[in-house]
N, C-alpha and C positions, 0 to 999 in steps of 0.2 A: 504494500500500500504506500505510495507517494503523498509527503506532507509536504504540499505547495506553501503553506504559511514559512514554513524553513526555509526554503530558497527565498520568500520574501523578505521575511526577517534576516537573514545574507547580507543580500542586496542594501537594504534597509541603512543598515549598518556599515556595511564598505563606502556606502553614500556618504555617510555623516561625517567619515573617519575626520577628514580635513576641518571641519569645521568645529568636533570638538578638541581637538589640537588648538584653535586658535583663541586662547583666552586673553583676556583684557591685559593682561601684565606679562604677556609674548609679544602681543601687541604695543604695549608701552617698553618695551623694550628694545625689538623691531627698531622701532624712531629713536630712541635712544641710540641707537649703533647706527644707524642712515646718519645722523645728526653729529656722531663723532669722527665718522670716518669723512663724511664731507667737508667738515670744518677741520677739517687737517690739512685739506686739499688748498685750501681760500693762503693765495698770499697776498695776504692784505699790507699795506704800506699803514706807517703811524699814523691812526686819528682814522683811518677807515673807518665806516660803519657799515656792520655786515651784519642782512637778515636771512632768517634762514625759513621757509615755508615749506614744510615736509610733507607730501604725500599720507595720508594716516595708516593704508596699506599697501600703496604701491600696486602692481600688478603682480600674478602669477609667480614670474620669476623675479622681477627687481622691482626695488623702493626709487623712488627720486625724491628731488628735493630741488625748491626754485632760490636759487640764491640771489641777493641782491647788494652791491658790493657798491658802495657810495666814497670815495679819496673825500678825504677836507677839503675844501676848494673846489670839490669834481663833479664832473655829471655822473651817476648812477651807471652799473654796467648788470647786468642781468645775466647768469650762467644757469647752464642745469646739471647735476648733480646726482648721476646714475648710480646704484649701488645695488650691486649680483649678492641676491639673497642668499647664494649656496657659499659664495667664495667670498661675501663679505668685501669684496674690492670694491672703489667708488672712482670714478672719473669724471669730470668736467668735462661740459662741450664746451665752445667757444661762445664768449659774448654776444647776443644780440639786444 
């Protein structure tokens, strides 16, 4: 006799997996490391002011973050801030 609720309940289950892995404080953690590895990247000269707007979870595979990088005296320069969920590495595009 075949119990179709079992392979539902499976399924059910293999479904949710991702989502209960994702708790509120992976999540604030997550930004916390997008947030440290990007601001490592920023070379900012004295008296810069630098913002940082972080993705809350980024995509699938990587978090970003939109930086905003203002010199004393300067015009504001805009960069983005990629960061590989697996390998933790972060890189900078270029200014627009």
């Amino acid at each position: 006799m075949k119990r179709p609720w079992i392979q539902a309940a499976t399924v059910c289950l293999l479904a949710s997996g991702p989502t209960l892995a994702s708790t509120d404080k992976a999540w604030e953690e997550f930004r916390a490391s997008v947030e440290e590895a990007c601001s490592d990247l920023v070379q900012s000269s004295d008296g810069a002011l630098v913002s940082l707007d972080i993705a809350p979870f980024g995509s699938e595979s990587y978090g970003a973050a939109l930086l905003s990088i203002k010199p004393s005296g300067g015009e504001a320069e805009r960069v983005i801030c990629i960061y590989d969920k697996k390998t933790r590495a972060a890189e900078l595009t270029g200014g627009f």
